[in-house]
C-alpha positions as CSV (number, residue, x, y, z in Angstrom):
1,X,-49.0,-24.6,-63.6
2,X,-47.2,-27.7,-63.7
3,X,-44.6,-29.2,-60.9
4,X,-42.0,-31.8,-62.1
5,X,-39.6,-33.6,-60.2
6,X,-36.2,-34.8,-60.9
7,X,-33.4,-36.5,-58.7
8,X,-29.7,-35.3,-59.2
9,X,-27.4,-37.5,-59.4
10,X,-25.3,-38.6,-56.6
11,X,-21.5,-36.5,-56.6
12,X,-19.2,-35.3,-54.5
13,X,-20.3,-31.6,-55.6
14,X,-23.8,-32.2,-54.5
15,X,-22.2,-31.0,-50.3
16,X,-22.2,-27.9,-52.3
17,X,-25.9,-27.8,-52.0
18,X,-26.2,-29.8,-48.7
19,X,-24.2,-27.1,-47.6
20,X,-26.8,-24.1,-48.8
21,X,-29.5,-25.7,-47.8
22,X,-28.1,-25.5,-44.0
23,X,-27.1,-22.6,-44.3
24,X,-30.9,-21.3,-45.1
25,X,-32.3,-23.2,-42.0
26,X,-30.2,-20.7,-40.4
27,X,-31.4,-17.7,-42.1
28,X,-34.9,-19.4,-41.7
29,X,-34.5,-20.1,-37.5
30,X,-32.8,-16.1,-37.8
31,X,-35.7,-14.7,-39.0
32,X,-38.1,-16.9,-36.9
33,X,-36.0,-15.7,-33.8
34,X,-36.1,-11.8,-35.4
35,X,-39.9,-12.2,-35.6
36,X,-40.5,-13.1,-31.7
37,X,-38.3,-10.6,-30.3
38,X,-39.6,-7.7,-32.4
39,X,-43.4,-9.0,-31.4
40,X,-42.2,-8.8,-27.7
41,X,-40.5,-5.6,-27.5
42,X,-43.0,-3.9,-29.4
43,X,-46.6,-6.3,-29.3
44,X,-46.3,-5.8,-33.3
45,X,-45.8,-8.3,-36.4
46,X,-42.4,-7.7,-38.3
47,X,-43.2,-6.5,-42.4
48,X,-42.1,-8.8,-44.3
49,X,-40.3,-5.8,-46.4
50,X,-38.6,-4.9,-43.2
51,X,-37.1,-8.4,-42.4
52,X,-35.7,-8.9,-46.3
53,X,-34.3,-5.6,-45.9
54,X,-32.7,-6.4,-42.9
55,X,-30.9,-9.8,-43.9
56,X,-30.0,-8.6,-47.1
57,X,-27.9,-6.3,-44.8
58,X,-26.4,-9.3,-43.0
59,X,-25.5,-11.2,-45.9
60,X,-22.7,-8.7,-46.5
61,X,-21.3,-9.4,-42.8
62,X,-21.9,-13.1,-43.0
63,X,-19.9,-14.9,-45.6
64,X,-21.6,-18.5,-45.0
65,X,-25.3,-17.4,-45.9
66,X,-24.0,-16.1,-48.8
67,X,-24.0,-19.7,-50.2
68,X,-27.9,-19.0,-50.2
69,X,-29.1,-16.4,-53.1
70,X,-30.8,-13.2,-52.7
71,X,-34.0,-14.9,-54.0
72,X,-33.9,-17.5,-51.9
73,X,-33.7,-15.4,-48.9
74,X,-36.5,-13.5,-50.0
75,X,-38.6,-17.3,-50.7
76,X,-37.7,-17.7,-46.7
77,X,-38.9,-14.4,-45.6
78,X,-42.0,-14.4,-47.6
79,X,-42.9,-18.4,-46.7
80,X,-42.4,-17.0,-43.0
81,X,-45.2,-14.1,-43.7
82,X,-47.4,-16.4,-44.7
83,X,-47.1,-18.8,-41.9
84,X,-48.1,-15.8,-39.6
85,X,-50.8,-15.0,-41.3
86,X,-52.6,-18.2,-41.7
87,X,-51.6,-17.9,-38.1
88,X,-53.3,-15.1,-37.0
89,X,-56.7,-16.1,-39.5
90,X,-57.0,-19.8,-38.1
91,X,-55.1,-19.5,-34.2
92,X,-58.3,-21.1,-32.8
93,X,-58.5,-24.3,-34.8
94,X,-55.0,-25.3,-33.5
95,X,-52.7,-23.5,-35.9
96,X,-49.4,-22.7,-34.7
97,X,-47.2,-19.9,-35.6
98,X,-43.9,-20.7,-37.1
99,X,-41.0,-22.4,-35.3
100,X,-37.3,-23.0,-35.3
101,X,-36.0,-26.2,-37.0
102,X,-33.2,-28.3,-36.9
103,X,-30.7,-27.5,-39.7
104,X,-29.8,-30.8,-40.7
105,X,-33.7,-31.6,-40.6
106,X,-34.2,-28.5,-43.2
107,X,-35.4,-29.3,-46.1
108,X,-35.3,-27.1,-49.6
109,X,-34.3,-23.6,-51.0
110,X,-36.0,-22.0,-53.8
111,X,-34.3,-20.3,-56.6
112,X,-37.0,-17.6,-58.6
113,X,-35.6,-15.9,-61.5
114,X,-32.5,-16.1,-61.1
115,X,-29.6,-18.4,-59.7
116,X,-29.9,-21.2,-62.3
117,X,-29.6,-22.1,-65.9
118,X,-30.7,-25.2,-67.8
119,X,-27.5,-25.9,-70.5
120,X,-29.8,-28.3,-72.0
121,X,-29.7,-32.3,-71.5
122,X,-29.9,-33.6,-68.0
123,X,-27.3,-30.7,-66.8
124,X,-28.6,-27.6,-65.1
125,X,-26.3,-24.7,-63.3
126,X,-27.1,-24.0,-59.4
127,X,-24.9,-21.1,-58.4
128,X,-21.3,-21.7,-59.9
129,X,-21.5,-25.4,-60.0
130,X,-23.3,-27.5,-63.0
131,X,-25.2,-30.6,-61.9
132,X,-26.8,-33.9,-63.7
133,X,-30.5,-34.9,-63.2
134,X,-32.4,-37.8,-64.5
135,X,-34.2,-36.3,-67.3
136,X,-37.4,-38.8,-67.4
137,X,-39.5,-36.0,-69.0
138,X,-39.4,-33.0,-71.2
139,X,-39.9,-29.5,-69.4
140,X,-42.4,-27.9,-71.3
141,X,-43.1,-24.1,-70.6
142,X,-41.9,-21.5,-69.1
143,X,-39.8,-22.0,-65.2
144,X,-41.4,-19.9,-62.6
145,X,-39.2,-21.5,-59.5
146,X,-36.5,-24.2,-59.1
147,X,-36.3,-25.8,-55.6
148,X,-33.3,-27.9,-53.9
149,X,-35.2,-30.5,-52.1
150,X,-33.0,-32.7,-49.4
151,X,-34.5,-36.5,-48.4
152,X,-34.2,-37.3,-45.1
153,X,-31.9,-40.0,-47.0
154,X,-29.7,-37.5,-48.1
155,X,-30.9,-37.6,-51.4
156,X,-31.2,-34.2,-53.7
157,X,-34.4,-33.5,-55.6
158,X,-34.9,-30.8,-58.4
159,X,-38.9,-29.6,-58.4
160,X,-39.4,-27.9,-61.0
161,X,-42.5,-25.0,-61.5
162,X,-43.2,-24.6,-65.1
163,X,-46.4,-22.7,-67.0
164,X,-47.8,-24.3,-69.4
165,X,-51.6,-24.0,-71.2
166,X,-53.8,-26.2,-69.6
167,X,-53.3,-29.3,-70.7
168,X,-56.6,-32.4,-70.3
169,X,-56.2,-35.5,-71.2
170,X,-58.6,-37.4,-73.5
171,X,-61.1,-39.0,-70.9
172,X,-64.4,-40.9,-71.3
173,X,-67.3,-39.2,-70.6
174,X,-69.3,-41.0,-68.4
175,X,-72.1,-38.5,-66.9
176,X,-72.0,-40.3,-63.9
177,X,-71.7,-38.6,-60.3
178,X,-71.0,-40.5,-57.1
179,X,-70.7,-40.0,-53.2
180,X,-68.1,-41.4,-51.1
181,X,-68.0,-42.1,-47.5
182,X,-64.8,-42.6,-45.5
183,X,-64.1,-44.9,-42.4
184,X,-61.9,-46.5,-40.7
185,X,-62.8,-50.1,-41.0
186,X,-63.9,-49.7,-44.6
187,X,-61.8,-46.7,-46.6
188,X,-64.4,-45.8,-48.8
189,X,-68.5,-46.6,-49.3
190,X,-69.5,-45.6,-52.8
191,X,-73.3,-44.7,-53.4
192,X,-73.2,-46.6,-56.3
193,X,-73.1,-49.8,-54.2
194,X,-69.7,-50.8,-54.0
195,X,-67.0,-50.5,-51.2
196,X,-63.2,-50.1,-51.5
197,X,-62.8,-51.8,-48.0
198,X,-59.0,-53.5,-48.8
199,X,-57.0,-50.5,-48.2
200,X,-53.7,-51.6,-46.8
201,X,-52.8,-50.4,-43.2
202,X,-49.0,-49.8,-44.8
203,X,-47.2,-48.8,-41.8
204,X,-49.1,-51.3,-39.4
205,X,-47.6,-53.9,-41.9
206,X,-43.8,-52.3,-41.5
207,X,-44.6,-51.5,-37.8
208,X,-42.4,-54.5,-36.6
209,X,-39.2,-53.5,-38.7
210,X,-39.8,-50.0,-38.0
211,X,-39.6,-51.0,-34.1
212,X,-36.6,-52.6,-34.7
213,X,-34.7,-49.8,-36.6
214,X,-36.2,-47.6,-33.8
215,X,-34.4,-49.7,-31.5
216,X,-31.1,-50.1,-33.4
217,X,-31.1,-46.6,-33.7
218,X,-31.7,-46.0,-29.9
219,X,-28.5,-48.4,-28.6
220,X,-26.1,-46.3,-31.3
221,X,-23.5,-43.8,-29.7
222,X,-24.6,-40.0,-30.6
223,X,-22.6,-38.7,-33.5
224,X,-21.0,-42.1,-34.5
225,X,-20.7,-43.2,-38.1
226,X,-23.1,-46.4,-37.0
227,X,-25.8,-44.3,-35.2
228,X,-25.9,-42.2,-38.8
229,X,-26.2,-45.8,-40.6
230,X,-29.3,-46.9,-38.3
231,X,-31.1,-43.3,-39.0
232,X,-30.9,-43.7,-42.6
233,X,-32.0,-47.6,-42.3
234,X,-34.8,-46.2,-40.3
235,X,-35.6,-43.1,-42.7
236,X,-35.5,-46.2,-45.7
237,X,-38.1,-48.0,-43.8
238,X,-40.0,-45.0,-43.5
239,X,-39.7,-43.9,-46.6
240,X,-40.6,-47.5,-48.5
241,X,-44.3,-46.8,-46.3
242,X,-45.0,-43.9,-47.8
243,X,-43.7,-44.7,-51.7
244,X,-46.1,-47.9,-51.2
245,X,-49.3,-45.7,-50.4
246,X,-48.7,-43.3,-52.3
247,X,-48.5,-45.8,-55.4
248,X,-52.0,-47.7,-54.0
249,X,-53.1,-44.5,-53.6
250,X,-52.5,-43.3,-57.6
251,X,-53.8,-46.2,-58.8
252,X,-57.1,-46.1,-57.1
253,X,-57.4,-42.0,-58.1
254,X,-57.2,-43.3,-61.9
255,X,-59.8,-46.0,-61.2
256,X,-62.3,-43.8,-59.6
257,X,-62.3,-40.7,-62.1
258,X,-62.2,-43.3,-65.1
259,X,-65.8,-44.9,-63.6
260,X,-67.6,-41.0,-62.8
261,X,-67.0,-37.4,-63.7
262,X,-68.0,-36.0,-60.4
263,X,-66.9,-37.3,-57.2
264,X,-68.2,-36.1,-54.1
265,X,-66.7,-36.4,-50.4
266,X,-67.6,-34.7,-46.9
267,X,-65.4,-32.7,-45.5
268,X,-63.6,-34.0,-42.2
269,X,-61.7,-32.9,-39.2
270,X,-59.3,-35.6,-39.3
271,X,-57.9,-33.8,-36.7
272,X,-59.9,-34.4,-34.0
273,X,-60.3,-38.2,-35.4
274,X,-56.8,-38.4,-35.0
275,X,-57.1,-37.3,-31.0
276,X,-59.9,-40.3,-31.1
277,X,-58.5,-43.4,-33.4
278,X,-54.9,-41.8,-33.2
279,X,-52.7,-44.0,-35.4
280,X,-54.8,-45.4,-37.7
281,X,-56.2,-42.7,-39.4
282,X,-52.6,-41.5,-40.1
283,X,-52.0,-44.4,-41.7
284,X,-54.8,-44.4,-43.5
285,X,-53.3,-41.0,-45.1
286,X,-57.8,-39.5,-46.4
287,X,-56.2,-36.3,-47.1
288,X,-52.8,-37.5,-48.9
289,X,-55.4,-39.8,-51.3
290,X,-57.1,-36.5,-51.9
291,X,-54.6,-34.4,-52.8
292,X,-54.2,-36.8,-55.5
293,X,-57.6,-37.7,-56.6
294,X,-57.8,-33.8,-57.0
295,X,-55.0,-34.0,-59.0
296,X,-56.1,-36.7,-61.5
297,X,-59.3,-35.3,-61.5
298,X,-58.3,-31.8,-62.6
299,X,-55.9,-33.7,-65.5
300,X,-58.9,-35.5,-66.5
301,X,-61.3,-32.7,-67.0
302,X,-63.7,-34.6,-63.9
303,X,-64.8,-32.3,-60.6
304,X,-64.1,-33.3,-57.0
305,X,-67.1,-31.7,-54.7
306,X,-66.9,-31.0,-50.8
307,X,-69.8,-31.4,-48.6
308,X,-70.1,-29.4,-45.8
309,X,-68.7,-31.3,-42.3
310,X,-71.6,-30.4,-40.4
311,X,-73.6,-32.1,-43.1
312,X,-75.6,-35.0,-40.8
313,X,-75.2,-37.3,-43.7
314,X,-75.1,-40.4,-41.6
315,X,-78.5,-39.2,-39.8
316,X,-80.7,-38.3,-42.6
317,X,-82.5,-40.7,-43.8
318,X,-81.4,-40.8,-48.0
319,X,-85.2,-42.2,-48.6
320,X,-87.6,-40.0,-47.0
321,X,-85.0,-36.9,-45.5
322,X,-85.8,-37.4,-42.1
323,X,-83.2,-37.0,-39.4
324,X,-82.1,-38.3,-36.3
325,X,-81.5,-36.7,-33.3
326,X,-78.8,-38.7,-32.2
327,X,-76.7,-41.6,-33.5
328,X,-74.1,-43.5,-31.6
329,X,-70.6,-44.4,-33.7
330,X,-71.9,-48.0,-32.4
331,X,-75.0,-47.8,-34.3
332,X,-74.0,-49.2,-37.9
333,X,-77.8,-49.9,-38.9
334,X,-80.5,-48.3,-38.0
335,X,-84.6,-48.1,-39.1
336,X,-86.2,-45.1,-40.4
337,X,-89.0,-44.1,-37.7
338,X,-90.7,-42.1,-40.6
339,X,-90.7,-44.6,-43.3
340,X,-89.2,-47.4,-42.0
341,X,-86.4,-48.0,-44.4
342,X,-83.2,-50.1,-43.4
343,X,-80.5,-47.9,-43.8
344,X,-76.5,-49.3,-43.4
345,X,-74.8,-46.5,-42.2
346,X,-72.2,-46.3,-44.3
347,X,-74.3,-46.9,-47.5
348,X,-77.0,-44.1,-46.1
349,X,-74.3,-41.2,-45.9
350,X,-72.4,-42.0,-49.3
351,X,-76.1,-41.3,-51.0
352,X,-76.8,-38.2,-48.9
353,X,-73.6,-37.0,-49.5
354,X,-73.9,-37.9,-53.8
355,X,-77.5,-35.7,-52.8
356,X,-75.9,-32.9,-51.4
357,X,-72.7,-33.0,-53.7
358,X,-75.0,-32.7,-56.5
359,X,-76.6,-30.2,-55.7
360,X,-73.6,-28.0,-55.2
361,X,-72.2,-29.0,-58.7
362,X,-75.0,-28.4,-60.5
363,X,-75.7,-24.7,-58.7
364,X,-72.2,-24.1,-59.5
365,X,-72.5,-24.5,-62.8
């Protein structure tokens, strides 16, 4: 499976689509309001079956979700389900059942099957209408969804879900495996002796404009043209943030899956660091630069390897195996009372973690 993205261009048409995609917020807060009254008049979870069948029936009374195809209601409905249910598997480590959303704030519709036809070019058909997309690459395989993606901007997206055969590229061998610790001061400590310890703190660097938009915004009337201008300066500035990490972040994916075929990382409740160091480690995005390391990795034919969190990598000792009983977050060097190596703290759990990452690559085969 492959997912390819392409931005339509801008025309007057395109409120046809700004229009279905508020109208399916509405379906969306609907079934989200169907789903807690049922559960308190009768205790029970709505079937997902039930709730299609039920909006298909409203459909016929309600010419404005109409706009949204039967598909895409069904996409709604079934996204819903699964919400609940990761719900109900994981409501003691803070997840939250599914909520109502602001229908300007809503963001996509997916078509399936059905509801849209490539006429070849950069012109597809949504519906009745036929729109232009910037065609920057070939669409290889067979389409398994469309999606309508809004921008806070305003701007339309096409993501596109195609099948093809797995594709890798041709990559250099280099039988090399390495572990990698994150922090907050340096991003990442490599067991191979190096440290990536320059990663940009990208919205602490916008975090005076961003104020001021924030503050422009703030003094503009509600629901005047000039308030709408100062939201979409401020969703530019926010925006520009996230297109520079992400870029930093691609590049340093490439480099690191170019230098060793298996990559190993702890797993971390960044969660909970985020109750503790707050801002920073959102802006330091470890699981946004994961996602795409994954990503590369998988196109390159290398393996990304999770060590358990409760792994005391920073503890154990990565010359002799012995391990502390306790270590402050002050303590950044420490002696072995065993052997009496000097351990960096940092350095110490990127080579336990390569230890224990190996281990799980090689056992899985």
């Amino acid at each position: 499976m492959k997912t390819l993205q392409f931005k339509l261009y801008q025309h007057k048409r395109n409120r046809y689509l700004k229009r279905t995609i508020n109208a399916a917020g509405r379906i969306y807060n609907h079934c989200v309001a169907l789903h807690k009254r049922y559960y308190r008049m009768w205790g029970k979870h709505l079937n997902c079956a039930r709730l299609q069948k039920h909006i298909a029936k409203l459909r016929k009374r309600n010419p404005w979700w109409l706009q949204v195809g039967s598909q895409a209601v069904q996409d709604i409905c079934q996204r819903i389900e699964k919400a609940y249910q990761l719900f109900f598997k994981h409501n003691k480590k803070g997840v939250r059942p599914p909520n109502f959303k602001k229908t300007k704030k809503y963001k996509s519709f997916t078509l399936k099957q059905a509801g849209y036809k490539f006429l070849g070019g950069n012109r597809v058909r949504i519906g009745n209408k036929v729109y232009q997309y910037w065609n920057s690459r070939p669409i290889e395989g067979q389409v398994k969804t469309v999606t309508i993606k809004r921008t806070p901007l305003g701007e339309l997206f096409m993501v596109v879900t195609v099948d093809t055969p797995s594709e890798v590229e041709v990559k250099t061998e280099t039988g090399k495996i390495a572990g990698f610790d994150f922090g907050l001061k340096t991003f990442l400590t490599c067991s191979e002796g190096f440290k990536i310890d320059d990663a940009p703190l990208f919205f602490k660097q916008s975090l005076k404009a961003v104020r001021q938009a924030n503050r422009e915004l703030s003094r503009k009337q509600k629901g005047s043209a000039n308030r709408e201008r100062a939201r979409l300066n401020l969703a530019r500035k926010h925006e520009e943030i996230a297109h520079r990490r992400r870029d930093w972040f691609w590049k340093l994916a490439h480099k690191l899956t170019n230098q060793f075929d298996v990559l190993c990382f702890e797993t971390l409740n960044l969660k909970a660091m985020q109750r503790l160091w707050g801002r920073k480690v959102s802006d330091l995005a470890f699981r946004e630069f994961l996602q795409i390391l994954e990503w590369v990795a998988m196109k390159k034919g290398k393996r990304v390897v999770y060590v358990d969190r409760w792994f005391p990598s920073s503890k154990t000792c990565s010359s002799c195996g012995h391990v502390l009983e306790e270590l402050s977050l002050e303590t950044r060097h420490w002696r072995c009372p065993a052997c009496s190596a000097e351990n960096d703290r940092d350095e110490n759990a990127a080579v336990n973690i390569k230890m224990a990452g190996a281990v799980v690559h090689f056992s899985a085969g």
